[in-house]
C-alpha positions in Angstrom: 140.3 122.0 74.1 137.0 121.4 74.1 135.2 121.5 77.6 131.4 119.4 77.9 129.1 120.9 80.7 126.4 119.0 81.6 123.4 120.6 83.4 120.8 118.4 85.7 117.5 119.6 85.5 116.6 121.2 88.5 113.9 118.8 89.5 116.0 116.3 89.0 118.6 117.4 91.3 115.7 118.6 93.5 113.7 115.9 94.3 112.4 115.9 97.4 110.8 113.4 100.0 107.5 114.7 99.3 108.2 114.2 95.5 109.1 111.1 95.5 106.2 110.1 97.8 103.7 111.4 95.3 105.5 109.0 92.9 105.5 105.9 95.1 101.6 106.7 96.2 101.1 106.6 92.0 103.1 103.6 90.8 101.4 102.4 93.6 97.7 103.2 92.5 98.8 102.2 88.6 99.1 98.5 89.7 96.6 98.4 92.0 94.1 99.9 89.3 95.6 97.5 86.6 94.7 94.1 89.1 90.9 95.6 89.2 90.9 96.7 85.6 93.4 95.0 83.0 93.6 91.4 84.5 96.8 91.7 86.3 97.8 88.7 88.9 98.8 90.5 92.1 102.4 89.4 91.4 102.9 90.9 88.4 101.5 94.2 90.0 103.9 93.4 93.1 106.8 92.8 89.9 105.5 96.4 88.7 105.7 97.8 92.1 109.3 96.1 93.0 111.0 97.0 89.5 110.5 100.9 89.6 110.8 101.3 93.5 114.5 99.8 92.7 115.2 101.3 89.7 114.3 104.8 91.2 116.5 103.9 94.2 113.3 104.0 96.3 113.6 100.6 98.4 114.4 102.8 101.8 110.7 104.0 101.5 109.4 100.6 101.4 108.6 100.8 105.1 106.9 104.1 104.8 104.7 102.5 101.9 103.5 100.0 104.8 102.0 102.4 106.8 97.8 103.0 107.3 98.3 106.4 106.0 100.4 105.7 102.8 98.3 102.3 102.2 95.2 104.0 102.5 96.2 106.9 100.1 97.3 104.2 97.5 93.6 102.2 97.9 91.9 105.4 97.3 93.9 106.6 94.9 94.0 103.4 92.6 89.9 103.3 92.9 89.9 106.9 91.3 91.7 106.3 88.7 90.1 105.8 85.1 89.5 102.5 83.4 92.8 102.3 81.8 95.0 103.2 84.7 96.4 106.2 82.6 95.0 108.8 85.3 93.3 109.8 87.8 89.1 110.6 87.2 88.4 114.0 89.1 84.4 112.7 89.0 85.3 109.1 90.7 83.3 108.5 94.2 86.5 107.9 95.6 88.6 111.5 94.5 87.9 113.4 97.1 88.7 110.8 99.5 91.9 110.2 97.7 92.9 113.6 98.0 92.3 114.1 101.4 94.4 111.0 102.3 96.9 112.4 100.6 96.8 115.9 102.5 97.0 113.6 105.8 100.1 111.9 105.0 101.2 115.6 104.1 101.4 115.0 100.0 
């Protein structure tokens, strides 16, 4: 008999709420920066936002997303993020207020 293991990776199994408030804060940022850069309509940013939130099983952080802090760390964040939306740019005027939103909300 042949016996299949399979074996999580660690981070998978490990994700914690800090982790997957660094992901929220940057799906987040991604469609805000693709509304100011790439022509998206606010809905299909809000589509973007709604689609991975549920298919990460995120929804019960929804209210979190809401608050000043988390809001403000999403604005900041999306404004230092490069044309494309494919990262954030270290020599932005608005990354090193990103970051320290970030370190307020404890990310």
């Amino acid at each position: 008999m042949l016996a299949i293991i399979c074996i999580a990776a660690p981070s998978a199994l490990a994700q914690t709420s800090k982790d997957i408030k660094q992901k929220i804060i940057g799906l987040n940022a991604y469609a805000m920066c693709k509304v100011r850069n790439s022509g998206y309509s606010i809905e299909r940013a809000s589509a973007i936002i709604d689609k991975g939130m549920s298919a990460q099983g995120w929804n019960s952080y929804k209210p979190w997303l809401k608050t000043k802090g988390a809001a403000n760390a999403v604005n900041l964040t999306g404004l230092s993020m490069n044309k494309s939306c494919t990262d954030i740019n270290p020599r932005s005027i608005y990354f090193k207020d990103a970051i320290k939103a970030m370190e307020a909300i404890g990310l």
